[in-house]
LUMLO-767105 format. One record per residue: residue number from 1; residue in one letter; x, y, z of N, C-alpha, C in turn. Coordinates in nm, 4 decimals, padded with zeros to 6 digits. Layout:
% residues N
n  res  n.u  n.v  n.w  ca.u  ca.v  ca.w  c.u  c.v  c.w
NUM  A  X  Y  Z  X  Y  Z  X  Y  Z
...
% end
This chain:
% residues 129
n  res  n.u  n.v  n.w  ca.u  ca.v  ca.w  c.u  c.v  c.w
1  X  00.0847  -00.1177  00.0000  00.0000  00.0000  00.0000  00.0888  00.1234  00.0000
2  X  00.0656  00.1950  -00.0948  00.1416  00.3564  -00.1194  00.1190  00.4579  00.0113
3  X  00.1676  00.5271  00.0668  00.1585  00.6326  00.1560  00.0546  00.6642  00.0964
4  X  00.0366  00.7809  -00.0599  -00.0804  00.8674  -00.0796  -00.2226  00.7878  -00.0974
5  X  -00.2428  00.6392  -00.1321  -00.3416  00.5747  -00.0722  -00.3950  00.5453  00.0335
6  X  -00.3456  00.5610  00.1278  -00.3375  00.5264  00.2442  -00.4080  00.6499  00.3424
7  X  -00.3716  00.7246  00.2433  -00.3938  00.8783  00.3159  -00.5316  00.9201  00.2319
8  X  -00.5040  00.8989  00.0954  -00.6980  00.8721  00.0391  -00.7652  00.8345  00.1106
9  X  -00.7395  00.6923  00.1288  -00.8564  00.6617  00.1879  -00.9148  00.6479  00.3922
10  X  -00.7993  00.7372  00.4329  -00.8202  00.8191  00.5470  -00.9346  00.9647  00.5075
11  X  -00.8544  01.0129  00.4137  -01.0047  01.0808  00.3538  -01.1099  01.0633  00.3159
12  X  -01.1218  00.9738  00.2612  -01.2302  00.9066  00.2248  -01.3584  00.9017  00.3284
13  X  -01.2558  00.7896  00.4422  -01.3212  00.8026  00.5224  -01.3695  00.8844  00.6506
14  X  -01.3305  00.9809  00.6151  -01.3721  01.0925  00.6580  -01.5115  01.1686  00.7027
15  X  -01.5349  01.1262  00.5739  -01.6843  01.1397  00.5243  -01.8301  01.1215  00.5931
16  X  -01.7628  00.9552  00.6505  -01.8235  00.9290  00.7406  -01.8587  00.9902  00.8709
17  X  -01.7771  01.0549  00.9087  -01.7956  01.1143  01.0361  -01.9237  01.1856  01.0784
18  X  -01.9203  01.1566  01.2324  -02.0732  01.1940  01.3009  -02.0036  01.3023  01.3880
19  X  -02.0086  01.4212  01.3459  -01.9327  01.5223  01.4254  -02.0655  01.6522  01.4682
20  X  -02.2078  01.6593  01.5314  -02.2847  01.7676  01.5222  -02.2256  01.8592  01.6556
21  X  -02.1229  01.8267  01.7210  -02.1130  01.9017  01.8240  -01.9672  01.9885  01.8162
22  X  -01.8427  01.9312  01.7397  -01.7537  02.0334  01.7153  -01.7540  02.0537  01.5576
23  X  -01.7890  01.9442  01.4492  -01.7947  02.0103  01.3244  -01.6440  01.9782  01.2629
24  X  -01.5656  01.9079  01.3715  -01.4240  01.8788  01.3305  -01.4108  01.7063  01.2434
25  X  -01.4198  01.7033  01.1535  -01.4364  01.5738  01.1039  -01.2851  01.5354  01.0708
26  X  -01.3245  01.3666  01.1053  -01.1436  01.3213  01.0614  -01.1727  01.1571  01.0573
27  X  -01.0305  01.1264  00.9754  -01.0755  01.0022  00.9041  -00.9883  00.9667  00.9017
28  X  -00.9316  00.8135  00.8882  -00.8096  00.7322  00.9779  -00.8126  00.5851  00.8626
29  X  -00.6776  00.5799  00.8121  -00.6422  00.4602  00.7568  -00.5762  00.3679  00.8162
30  X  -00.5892  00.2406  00.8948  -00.4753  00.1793  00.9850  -00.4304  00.0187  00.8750
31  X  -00.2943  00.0509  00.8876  -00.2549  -00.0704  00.8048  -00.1893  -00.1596  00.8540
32  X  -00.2376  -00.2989  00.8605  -00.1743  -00.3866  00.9015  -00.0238  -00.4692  00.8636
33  X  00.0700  -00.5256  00.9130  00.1573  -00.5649  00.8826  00.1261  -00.6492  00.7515
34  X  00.0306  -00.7285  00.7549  00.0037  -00.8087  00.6237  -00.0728  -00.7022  00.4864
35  X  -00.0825  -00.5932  00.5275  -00.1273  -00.5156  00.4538  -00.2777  -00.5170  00.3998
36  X  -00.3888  -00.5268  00.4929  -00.4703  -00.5332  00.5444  -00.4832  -00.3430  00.5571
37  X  -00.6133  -00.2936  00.5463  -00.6596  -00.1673  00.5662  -00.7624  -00.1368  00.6640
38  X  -00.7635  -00.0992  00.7346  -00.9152  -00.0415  00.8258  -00.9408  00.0755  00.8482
39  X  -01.0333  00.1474  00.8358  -01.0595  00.2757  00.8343  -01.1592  00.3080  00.9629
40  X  -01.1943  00.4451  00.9989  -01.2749  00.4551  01.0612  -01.2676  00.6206  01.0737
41  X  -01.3828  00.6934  01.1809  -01.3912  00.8280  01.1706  -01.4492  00.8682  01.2686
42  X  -01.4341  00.9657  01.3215  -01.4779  00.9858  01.4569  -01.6357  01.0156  01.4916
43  X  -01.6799  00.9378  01.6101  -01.8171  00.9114  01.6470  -01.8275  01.0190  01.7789
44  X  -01.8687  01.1346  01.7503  -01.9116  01.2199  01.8164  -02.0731  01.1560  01.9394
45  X  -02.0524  01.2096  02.0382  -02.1732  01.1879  02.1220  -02.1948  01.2915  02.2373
46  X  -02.3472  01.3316  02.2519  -02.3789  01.4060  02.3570  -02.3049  01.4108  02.4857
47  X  -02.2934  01.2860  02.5607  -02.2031  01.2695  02.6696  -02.0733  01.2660  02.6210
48  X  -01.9749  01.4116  02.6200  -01.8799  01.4119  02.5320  -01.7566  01.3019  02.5160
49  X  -01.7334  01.2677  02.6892  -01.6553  01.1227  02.7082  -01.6841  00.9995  02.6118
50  X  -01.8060  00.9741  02.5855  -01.8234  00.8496  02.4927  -01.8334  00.8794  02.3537
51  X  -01.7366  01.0357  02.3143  -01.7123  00.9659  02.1832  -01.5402  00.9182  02.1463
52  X  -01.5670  00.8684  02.0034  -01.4384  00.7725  01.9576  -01.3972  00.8922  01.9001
53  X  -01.2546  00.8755  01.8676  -01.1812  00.9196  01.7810  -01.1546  00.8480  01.6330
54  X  -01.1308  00.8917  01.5397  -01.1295  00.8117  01.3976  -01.0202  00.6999  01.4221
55  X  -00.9170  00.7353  01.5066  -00.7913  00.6298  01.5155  -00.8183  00.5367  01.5971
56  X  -00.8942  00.5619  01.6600  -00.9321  00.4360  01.8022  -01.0651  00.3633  01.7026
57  X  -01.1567  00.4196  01.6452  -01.2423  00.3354  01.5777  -01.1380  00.2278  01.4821
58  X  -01.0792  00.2724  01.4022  -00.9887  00.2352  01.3074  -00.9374  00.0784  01.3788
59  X  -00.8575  00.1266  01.4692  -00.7940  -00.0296  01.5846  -00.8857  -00.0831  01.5948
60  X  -01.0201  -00.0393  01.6625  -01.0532  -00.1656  01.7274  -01.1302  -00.2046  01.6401
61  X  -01.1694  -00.1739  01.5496  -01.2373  -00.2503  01.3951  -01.1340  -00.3743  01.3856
62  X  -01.0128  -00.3236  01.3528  -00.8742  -00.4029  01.3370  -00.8704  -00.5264  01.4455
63  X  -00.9059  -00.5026  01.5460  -00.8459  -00.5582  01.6727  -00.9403  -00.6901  01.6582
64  X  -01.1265  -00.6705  01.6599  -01.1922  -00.7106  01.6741  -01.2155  -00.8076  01.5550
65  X  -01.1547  -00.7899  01.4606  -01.1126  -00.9213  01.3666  -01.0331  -01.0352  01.3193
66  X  -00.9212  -00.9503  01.4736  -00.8382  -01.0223  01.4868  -00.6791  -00.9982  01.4588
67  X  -00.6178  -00.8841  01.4155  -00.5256  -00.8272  01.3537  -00.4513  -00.7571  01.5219
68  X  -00.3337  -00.7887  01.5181  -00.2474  -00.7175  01.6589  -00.1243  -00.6350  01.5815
69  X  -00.0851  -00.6752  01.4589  00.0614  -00.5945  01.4050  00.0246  -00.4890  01.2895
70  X  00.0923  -00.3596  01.2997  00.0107  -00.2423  01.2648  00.1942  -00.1942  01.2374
71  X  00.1775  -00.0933  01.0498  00.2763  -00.0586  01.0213  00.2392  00.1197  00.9964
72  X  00.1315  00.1486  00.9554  00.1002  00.2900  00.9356  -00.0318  00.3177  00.9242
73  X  -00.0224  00.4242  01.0155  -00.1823  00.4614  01.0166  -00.1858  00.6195  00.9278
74  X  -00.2591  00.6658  00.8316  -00.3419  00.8154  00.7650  -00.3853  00.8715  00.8576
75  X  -00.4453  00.9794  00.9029  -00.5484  01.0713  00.9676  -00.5728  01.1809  00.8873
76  X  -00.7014  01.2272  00.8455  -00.7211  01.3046  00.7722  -00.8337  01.4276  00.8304
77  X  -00.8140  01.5156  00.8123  -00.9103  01.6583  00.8491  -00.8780  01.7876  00.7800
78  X  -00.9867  01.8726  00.7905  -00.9139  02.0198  00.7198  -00.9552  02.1279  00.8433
79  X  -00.8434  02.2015  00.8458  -00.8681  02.3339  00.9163  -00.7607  02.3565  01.0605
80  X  -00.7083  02.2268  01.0761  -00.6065  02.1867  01.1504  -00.5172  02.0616  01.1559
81  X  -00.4066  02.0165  01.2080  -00.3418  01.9044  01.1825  -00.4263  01.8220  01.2475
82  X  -00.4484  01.6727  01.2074  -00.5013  01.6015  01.3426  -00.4248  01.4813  01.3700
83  X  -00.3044  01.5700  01.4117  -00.2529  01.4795  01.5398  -00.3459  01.3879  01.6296
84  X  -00.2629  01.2360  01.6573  -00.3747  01.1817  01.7456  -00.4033  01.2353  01.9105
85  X  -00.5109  01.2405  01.9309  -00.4946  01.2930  02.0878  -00.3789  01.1726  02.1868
86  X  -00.3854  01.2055  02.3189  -00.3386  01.1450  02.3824  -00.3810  00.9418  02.3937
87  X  -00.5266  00.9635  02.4246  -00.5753  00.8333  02.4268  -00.5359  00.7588  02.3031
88  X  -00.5723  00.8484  02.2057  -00.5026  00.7864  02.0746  -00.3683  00.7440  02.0895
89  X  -00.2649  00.7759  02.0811  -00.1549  00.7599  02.1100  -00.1190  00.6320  02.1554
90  X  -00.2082  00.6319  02.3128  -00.1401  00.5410  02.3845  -00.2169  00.3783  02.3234
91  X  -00.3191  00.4165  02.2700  -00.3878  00.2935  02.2471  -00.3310  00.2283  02.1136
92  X  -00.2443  00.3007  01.9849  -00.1885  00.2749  01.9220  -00.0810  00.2144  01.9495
93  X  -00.0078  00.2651  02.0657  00.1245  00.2122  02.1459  00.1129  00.0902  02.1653
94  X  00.0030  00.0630  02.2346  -00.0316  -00.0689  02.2762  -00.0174  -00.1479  02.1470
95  X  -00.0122  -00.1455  02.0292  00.0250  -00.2994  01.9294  00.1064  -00.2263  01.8696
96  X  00.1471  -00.1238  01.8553  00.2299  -00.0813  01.7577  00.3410  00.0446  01.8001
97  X  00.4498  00.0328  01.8384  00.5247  00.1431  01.8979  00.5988  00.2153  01.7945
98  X  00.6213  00.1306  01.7304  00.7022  00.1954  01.5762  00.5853  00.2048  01.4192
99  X  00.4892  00.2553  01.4936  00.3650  00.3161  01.4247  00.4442  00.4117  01.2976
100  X  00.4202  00.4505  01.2071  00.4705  00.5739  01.1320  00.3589  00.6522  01.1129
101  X  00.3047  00.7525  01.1489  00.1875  00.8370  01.1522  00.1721  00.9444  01.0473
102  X  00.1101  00.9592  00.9752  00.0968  01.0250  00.8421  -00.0231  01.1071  00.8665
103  X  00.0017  01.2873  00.8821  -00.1604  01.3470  00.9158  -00.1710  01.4485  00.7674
104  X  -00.2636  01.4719  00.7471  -00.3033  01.5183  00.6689  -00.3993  01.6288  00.6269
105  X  -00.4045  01.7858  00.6250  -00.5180  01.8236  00.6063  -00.4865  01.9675  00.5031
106  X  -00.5743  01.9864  00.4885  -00.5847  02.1116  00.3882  -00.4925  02.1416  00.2862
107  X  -00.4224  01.9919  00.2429  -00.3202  01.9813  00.1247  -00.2262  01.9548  00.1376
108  X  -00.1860  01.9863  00.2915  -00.0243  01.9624  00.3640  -00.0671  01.8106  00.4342
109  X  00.0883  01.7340  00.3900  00.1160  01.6168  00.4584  00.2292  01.6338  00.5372
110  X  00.2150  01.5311  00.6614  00.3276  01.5372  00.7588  00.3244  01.3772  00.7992
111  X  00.4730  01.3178  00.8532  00.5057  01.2156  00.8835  00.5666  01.2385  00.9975
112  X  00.5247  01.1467  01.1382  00.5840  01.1183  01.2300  00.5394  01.0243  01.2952
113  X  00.6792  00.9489  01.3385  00.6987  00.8487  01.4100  00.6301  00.8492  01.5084
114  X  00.5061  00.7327  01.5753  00.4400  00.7550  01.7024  00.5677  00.7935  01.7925
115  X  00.6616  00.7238  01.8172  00.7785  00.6884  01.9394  00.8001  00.8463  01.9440
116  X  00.7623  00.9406  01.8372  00.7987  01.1011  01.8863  00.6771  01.1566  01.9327
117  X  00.5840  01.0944  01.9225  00.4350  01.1387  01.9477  00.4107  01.1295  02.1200
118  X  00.4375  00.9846  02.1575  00.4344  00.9763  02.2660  00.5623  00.8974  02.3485
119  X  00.7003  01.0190  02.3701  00.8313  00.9405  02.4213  00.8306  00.8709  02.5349
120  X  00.8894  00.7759  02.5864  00.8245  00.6980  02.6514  00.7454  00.6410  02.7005
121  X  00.6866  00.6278  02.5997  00.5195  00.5369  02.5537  00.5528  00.4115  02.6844
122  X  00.4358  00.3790  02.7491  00.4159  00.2431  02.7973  00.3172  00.1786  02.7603
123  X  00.3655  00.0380  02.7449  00.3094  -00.0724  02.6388  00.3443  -00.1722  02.7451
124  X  00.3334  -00.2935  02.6529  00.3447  -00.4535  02.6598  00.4560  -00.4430  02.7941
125  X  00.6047  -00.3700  02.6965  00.7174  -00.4484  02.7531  00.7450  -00.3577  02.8882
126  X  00.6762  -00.2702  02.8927  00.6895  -00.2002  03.0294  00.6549  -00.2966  03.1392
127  X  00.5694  -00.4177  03.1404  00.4830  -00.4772  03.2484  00.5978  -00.6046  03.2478
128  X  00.6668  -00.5827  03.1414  00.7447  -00.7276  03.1412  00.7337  -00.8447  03.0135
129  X  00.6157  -00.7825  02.9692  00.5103  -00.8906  02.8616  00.5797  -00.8461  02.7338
% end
């Protein structure tokens, strides 16, 4: 899978998004080591705590089919970068520490390494596992 596909169809799925309360829409390509795609987009909700982010939908689509090894994830939005939030971050950490993160919006692309996103990420091997 090409970077600028990857990042399409983070836009793509974009589209999808249920955003009536900030209007910030964003859309997430996660690729598996076997090269496998999952997308997803952020699920806005009244009780603001229960909504998803496009990157956490993305995993656990992934997760829940069975997929644990993850080489690059897209994020796509316009009007600001969309960096993953924190939760994002760490929940990506969790299967994937050497994530390569690709964001995308309003024409400009950027690449960074999760491991700079979140430096001393704790995962697996922190517990020993």
């Amino acid at each position: 899978m090409t970077d600028e596909r990857l990042l399409e169809m983070a836009i793509e799925a974009r589209k999808s998004a249920y955003v009536p309360y900030s209007g910030y829409a964003v859309g997430a390509a996660l690729e598996t080591k076997d090269g496998h795609v999952f997308t997803g987009c952020n699920v806005e909700n009244a009780a603001y705590g229960n909504t998803l982010c496009a990157e956490r939908t993305a995993l656990v689509k992934a997760v829940s089919e069975g997929y644990r090894e993850f080489t690059k994830i897209a994020i796509a939005a316009s009007g600001s970068a969309p960096y993953p939030c924190g939760a994002c971050r760490q929940s990506l950490y969790e299967f994937a520490p050497d994530l390569e993160v690709f964001v995308t919006w309003d024409g400009h692309v950027d690449r960074v390494p999760l491991a700079e996103l979140l430096p001393y990420g704790f995962g697996p091997s922190s517990l020993g596992k």
